[in-house]
FIZA-566933 format. One line per field, with one value per residue (C-alpha): x, y, z; residue in three letters. Coordinates in Angstrom, 1 decimal. Layout:
% FIZA-566933
east: (X,...)
north: (Y,...)
up: (Z,...)
pamar: (ALA,...)
***
This chain:
% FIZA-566933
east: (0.0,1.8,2.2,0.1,-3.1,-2.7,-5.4,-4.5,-6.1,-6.6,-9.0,-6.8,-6.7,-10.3,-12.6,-15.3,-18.0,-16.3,-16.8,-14.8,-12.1,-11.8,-8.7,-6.8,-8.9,-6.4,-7.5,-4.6,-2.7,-3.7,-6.0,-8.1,-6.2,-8.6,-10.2,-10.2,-10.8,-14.2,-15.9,-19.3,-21.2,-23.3,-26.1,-27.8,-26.5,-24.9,-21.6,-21.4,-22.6,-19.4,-17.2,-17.4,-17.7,-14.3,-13.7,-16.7,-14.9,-11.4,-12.2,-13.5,-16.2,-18.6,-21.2,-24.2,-26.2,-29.3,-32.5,-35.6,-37.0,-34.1,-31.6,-31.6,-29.3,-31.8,-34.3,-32.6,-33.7,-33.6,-35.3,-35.7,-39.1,-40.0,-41.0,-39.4,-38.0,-35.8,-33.5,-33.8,-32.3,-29.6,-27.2,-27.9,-26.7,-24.2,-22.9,-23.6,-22.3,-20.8,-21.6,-23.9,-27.3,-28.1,-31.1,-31.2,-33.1,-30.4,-33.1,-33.5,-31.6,-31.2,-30.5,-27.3,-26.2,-26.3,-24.1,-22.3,-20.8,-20.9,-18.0,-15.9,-15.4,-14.5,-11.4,-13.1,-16.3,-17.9,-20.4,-22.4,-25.2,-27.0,-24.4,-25.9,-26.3,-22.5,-21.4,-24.2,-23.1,-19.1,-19.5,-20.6,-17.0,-14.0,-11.6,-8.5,-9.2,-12.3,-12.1,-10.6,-14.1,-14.3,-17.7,-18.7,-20.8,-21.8,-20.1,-18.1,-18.5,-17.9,-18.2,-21.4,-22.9,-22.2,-25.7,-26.8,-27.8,-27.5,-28.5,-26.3,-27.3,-27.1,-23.8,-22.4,-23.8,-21.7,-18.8,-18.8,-18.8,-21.7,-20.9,-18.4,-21.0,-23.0,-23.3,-22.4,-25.7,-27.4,-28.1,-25.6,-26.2,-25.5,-23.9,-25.0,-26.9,-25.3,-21.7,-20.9,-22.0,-20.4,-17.3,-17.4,-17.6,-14.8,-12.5,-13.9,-12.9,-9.4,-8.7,-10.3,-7.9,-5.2,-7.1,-7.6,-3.9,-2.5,-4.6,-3.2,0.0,0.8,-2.2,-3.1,-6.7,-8.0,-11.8,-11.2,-13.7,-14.8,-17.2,-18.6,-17.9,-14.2,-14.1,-16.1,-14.4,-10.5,-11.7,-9.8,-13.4,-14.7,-14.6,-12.3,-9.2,-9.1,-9.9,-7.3,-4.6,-6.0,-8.2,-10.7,-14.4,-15.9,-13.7,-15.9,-14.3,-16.3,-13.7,-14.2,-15.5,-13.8,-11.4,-11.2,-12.7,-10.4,-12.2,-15.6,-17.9,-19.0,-21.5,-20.6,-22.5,-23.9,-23.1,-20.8,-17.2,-14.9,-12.0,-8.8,-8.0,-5.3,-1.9,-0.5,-3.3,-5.1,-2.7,-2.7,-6.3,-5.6,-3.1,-6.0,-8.3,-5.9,-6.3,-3.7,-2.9,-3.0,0.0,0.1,-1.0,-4.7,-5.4,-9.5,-11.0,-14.9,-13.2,-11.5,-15.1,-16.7,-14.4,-14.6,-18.4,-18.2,-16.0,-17.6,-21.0,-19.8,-17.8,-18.8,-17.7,-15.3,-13.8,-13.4,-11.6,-9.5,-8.6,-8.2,-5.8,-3.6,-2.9,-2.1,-5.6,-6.5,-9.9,-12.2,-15.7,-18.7,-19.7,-23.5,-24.2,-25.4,-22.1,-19.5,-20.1,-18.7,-15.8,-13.0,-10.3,-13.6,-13.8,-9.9,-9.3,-12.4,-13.5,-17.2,-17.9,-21.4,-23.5,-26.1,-29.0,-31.3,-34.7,-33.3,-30.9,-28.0,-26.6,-23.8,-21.2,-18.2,-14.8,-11.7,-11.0,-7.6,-5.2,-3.1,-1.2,-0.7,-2.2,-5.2,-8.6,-10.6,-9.9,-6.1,-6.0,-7.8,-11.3,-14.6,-18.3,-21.0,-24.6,-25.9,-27.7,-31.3,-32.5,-31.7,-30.9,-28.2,-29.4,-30.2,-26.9,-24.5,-26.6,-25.6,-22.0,-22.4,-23.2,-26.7,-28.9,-31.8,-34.4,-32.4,-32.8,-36.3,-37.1,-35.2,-37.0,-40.7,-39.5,-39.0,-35.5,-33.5,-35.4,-34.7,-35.3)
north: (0.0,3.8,5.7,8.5,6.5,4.9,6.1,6.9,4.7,7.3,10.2,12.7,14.4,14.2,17.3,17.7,15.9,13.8,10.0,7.9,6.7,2.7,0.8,-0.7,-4.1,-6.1,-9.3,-11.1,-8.3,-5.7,-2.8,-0.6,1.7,4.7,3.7,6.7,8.9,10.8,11.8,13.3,12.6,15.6,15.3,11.5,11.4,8.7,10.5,11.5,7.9,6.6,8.7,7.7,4.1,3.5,5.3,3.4,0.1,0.7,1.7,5.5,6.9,7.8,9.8,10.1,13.7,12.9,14.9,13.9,10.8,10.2,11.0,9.8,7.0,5.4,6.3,4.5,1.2,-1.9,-2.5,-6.6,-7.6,-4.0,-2.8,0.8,0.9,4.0,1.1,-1.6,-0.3,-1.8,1.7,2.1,-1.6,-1.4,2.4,3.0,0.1,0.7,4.0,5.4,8.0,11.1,12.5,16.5,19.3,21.7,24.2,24.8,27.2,24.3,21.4,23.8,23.8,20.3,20.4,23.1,20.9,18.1,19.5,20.3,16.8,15.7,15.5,15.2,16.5,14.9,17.0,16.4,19.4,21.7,24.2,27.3,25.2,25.0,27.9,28.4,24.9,25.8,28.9,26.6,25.5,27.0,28.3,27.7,24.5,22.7,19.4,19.5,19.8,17.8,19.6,17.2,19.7,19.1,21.9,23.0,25.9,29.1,29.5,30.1,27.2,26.8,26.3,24.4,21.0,17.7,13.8,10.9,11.0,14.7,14.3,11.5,14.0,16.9,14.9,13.9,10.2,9.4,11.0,8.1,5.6,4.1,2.8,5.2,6.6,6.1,8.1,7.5,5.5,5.7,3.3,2.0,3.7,6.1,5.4,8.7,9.8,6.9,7.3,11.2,9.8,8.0,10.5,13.1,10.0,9.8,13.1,13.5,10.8,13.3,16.2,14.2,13.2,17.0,18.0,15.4,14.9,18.6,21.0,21.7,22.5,22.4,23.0,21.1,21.9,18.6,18.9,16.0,16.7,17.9,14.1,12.0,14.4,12.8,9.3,7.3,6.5,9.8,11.1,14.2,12.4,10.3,13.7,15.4,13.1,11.7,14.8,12.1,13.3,9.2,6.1,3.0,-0.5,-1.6,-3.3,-2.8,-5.6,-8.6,-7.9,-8.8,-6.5,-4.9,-6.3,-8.3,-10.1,-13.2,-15.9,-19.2,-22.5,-20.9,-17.0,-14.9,-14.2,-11.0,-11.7,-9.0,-9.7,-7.1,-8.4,-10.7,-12.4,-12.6,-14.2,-16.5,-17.4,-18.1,-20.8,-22.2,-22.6,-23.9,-21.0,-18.7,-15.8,-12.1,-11.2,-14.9,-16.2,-17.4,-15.2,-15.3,-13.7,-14.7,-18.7,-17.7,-16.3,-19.3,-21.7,-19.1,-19.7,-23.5,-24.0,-21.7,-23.0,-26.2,-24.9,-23.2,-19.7,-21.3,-23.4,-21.6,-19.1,-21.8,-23.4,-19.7,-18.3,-22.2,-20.7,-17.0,-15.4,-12.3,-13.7,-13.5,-14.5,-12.0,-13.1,-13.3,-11.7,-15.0,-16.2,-14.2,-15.1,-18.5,-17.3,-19.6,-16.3,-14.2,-17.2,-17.0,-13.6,-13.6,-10.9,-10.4,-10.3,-11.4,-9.0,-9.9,-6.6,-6.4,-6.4,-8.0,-10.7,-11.7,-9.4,-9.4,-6.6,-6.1,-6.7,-5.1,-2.6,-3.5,-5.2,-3.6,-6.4,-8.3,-11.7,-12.3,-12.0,-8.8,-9.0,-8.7,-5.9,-3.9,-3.9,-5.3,-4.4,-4.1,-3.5,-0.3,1.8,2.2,5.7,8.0,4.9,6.3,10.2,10.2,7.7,10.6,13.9,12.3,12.1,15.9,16.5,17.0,16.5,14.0,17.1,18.6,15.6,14.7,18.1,17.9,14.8,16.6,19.4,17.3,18.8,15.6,12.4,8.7,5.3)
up: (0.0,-0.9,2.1,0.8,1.0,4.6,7.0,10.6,13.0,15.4,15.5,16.3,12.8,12.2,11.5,13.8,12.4,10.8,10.4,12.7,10.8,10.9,12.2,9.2,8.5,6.3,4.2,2.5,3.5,1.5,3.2,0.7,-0.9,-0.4,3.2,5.1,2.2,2.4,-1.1,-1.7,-4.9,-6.1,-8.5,-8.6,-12.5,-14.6,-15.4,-11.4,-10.6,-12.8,-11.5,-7.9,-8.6,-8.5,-5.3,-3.1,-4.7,-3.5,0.3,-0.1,2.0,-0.7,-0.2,-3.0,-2.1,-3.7,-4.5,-3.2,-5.0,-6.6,-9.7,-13.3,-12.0,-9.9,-12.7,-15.7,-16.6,-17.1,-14.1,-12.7,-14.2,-16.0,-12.0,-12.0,-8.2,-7.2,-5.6,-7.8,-11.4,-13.2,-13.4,-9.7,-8.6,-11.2,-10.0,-6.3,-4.9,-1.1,-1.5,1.4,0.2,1.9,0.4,0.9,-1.1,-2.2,-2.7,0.9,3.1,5.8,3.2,1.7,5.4,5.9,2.5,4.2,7.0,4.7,2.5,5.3,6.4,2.9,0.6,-3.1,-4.3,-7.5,-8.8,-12.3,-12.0,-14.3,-15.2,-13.8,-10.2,-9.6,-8.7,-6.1,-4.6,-5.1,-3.1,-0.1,0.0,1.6,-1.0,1.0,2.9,1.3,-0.6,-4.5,-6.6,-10.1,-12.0,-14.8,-17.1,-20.7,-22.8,-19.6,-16.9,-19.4,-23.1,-25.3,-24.5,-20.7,-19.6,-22.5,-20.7,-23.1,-23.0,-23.9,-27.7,-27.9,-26.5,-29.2,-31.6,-30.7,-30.4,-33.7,-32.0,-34.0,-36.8,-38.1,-37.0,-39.9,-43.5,-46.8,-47.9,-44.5,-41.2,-38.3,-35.5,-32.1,-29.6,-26.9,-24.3,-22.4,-23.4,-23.9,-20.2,-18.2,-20.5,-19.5,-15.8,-15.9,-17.3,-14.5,-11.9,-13.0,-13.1,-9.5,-8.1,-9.2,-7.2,-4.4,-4.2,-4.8,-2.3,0.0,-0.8,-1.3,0.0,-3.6,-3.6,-7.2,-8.8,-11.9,-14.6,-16.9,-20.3,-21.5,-25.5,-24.7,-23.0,-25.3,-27.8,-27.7,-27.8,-30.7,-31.9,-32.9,-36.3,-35.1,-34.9,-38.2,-39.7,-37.8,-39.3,-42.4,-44.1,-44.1,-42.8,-42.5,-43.2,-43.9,-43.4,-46.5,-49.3,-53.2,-55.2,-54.5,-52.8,-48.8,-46.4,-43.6,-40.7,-40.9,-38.6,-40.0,-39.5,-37.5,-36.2,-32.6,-33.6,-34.9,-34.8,-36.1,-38.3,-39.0,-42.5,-43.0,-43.7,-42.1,-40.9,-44.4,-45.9,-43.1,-43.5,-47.0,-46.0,-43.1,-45.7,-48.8,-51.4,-52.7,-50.5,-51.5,-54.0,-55.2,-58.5,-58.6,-55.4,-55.8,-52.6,-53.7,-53.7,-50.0,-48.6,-50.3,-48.0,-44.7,-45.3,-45.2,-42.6,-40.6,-40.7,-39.6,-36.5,-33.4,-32.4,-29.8,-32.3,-34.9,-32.1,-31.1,-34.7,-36.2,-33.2,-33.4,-37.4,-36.5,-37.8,-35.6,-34.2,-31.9,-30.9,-30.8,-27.2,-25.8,-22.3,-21.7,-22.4,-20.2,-17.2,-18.1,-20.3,-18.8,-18.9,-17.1,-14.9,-14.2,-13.6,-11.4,-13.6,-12.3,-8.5,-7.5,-4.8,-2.6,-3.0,-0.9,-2.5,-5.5,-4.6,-6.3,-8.7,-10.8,-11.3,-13.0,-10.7,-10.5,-13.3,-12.3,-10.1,-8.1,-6.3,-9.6,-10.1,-7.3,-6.2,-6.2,-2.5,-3.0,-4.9,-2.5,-4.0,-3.1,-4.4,-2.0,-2.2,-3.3,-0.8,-0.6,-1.4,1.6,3.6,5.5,6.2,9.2,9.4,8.1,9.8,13.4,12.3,11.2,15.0,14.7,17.4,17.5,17.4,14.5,12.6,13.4,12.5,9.0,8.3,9.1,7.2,4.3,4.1,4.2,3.4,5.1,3.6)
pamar: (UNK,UNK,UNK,UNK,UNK,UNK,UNK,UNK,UNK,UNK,UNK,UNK,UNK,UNK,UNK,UNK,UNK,UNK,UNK,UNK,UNK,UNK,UNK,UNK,UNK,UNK,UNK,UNK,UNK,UNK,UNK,UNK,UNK,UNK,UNK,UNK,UNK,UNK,UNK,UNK,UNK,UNK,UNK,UNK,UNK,UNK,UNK,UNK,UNK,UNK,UNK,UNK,UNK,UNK,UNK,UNK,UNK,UNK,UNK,UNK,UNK,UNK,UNK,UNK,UNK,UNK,UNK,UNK,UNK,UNK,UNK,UNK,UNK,UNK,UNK,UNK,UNK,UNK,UNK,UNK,UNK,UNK,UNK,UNK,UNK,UNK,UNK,UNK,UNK,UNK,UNK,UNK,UNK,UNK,UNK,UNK,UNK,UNK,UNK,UNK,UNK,UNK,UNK,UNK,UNK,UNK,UNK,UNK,UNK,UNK,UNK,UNK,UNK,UNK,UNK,UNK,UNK,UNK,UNK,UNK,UNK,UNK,UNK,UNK,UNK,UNK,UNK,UNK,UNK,UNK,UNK,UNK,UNK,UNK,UNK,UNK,UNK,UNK,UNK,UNK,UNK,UNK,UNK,UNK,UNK,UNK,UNK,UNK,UNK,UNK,UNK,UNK,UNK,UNK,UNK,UNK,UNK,UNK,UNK,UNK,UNK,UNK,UNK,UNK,UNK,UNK,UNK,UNK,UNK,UNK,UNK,UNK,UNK,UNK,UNK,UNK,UNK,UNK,UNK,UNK,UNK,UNK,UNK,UNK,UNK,UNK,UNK,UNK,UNK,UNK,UNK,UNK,UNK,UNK,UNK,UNK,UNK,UNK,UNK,UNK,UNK,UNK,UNK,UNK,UNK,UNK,UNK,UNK,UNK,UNK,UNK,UNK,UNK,UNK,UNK,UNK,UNK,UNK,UNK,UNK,UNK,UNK,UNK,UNK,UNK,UNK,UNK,UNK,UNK,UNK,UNK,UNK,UNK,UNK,UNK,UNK,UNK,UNK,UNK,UNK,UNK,UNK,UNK,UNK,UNK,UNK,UNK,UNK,UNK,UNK,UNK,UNK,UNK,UNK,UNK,UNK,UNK,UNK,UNK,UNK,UNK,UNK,UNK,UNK,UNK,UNK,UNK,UNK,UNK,UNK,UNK,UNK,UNK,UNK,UNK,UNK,UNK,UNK,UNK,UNK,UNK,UNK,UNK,UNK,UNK,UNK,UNK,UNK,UNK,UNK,UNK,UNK,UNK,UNK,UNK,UNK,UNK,UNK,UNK,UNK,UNK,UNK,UNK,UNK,UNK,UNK,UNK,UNK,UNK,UNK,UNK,UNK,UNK,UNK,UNK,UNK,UNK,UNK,UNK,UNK,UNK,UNK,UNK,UNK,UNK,UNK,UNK,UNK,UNK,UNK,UNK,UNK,UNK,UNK,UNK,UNK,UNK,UNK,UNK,UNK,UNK,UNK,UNK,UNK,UNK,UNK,UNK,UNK,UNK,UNK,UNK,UNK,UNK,UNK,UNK,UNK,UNK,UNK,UNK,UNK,UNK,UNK,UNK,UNK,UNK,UNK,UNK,UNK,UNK,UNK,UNK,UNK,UNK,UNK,UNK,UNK,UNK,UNK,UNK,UNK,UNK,UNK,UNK,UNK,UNK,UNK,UNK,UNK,UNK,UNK,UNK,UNK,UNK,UNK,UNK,UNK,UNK,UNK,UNK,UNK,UNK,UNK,UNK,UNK,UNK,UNK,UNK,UNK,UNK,UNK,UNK,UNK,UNK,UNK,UNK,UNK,UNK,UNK,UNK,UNK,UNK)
***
């Protein structure tokens, strides 16, 4: 464990109000990297939901300030048998877990005082709000000795449009993300649902571990300001950087008549698998299926597909991965949901963990997003899912920490100013 992220045992250096810190608790002797680290999540989105993730998983104390009823995370289905539940949602279990839900209306004079003590007994604030809400909420914070703030905005906190507020596909569309996605002649299409948001959440995430860690390491307090274009914007995927370095507004993996495609995804006996038929591995495939190889006499690529499309009809995904990969083709099988749970290197890596929810039983999540201990369990490397609260489930939990009385809270509650389960 780095030195840097080792929590006292003592409460000596705690704030008032602040949550008792716990005694290490090692397992395999590792302790969670991040355990005595206190982060509040602001805004009950997906892209503030993904951000925190990562924190709650490694040992962090993460607090999700919700509004009342709930945020778009909890609201986001699927839901387990089409029953919309604030708790029971699939981008709630898979986001919030170990995370702990204060529910508080921001629009109150007593719920920003709550917020008030709230920030000054953390160390990162994750905030994805309406644009013109943030600097209301950062002006609760203490310039000089408050928590490092991440704001995860769609177009960012200044320019023309600041305040504009987007959705995931509006978001792939500005991006020029979806843009390059699609068929010549034909409209573009989108990915999946709300890739650009969570991918957004993660880059806000990463670059809050680096706040958090100036600010601890160094006393640098930083407001770091994160757009969700600008984010989405750099990925390798959009249409922006092939145009930046090739001229090239859309570049279609689509090959001219009868001659080998690029890439392709091709039909097999139980699915499909995706074949890279650039050089070498064309040539390769060639040999596999006994016909002449590009720049060899007789090279025929409709003979080639003809063989591809026998042999794979009469093979499975998994074996044509298997006899494909043996002769040095880039393969690989298109894989079901059903199916990867039970992928023997998933299975190896113990790349899934498995949670027990209350209300909805055993759910599956995926583990470690990496290992920091080299090869082990999630446990070794300092990570471990646990069940995602129940909305407001631990208000009145976190207000007693804050120091505030049994009338105050009873009277917060009645007020409707902060909301238990």
């Amino acid at each position: 464990m780095c030195e840097d992220t080792a929590p006292p045992t003592g409460d000596a250096s705690r704030e008032p109000g602040a949550r008792p810190r716990r005694a290490a608790v090692r397992r395999h002797m590792v302790e969670q990297p991040l355990a005595g680290t206190r982060v509040v999540e602001l805004g009950g989105g997906i892209g503030g939901g993904a951000a925190s993730k990562s924190f709650a998983d490694f040992g962090a104390d993460v607090i999700a300030v919700e509004p009342p009823g709930g945020g778009e995370l909890r609201r986001q289905p699927p839901f387990p048998g089409d029953r919309p539940h604030p708790d029971h949602g699939a981008f709630h279990l898979a986001f919030a877990t170990g995370k702990r839900s204060l529910v508080l209306d921001l629009d109150t004079p007593s719920g920003r005082e709550v917020l008030t003590r709230l920030f000054r007994t953390a160390e990162l604030v994750l905030g994805e709000l309406p644009p013109a809400e943030v600097p209301r909420l950062r002006a609760l914070i203490d310039p000089r000795s408050g928590p490092a703030t991440v704001w995860l905005t769609p177009h960012g906190l200044d320019g023309p449009y600041a305040s504009r507020r987007e959705v995931d596909l509006s978001l792939m569309a500005w991006s020029t993300r979806m843009q390059r996605q699609g068929l010549p002649g034909r409209e573009p299409l989108r990915r999946g649902p709300q890739a650009a948001l969570v991918q957004a959440g993660h880059t806000a995430g990463a670059i809050g571990l680096a706040a958090w860690r100036a600010r601890r390491r160094e006393g640098l307090r930083q407001d770091v300001d994160v757009a969700c274009v600008e984010a989405v914007l750099g990925n390798v995927d959009t249409a922006f950087v092939n145009w930046a370095f090739t001229g090239v507004e859309r570049l279609y993996a689509r090959p001219a008549p009868g001659q080998a495609p690029v890439t392709g995804t091709f039909r097999c006996g139980d699915g499909y698998v995706i074949l890279g038929l650039t050089e070498p591995w064309g040539a390769r495939l060639c040999r596999f299926l006994g016909t002449a190889a590009p720049g060899e006499a007789g090279y025929d690529w409709p003979e080639t597909a003809r063989r591809l499309h026998d042999y794979l009809a009469s093979h499975t995904k998994r074996e044509t991965f298997d006899e494909l990969q043996a002769a040095g083709v880039m393969c690989a099988p298109v894989l079901d949901v059903s199916e990867i749970l039970e992928d023997p290197q998933a299975l190896a890596r113990g790349s899934f963990a498995t949670v027990e929810q209350p209300g909805v039983g055993a759910v599956h999540v995926a583990g470690a997003p990496f290992r920091l201990g080299g090869v082990g369990s999630e446990e070794d490397a300092g990570w471990r899912a646990r069940p995602s609260p129940r909305l407001g489930e631990h208000t009145d939990e976190i207000l007693e920490e804050l120091g505030y009385t049994t009338g105050e809270r009873q009277a917060l509650a009645r007020a409707g100013v902060a909301a238990g389960a």
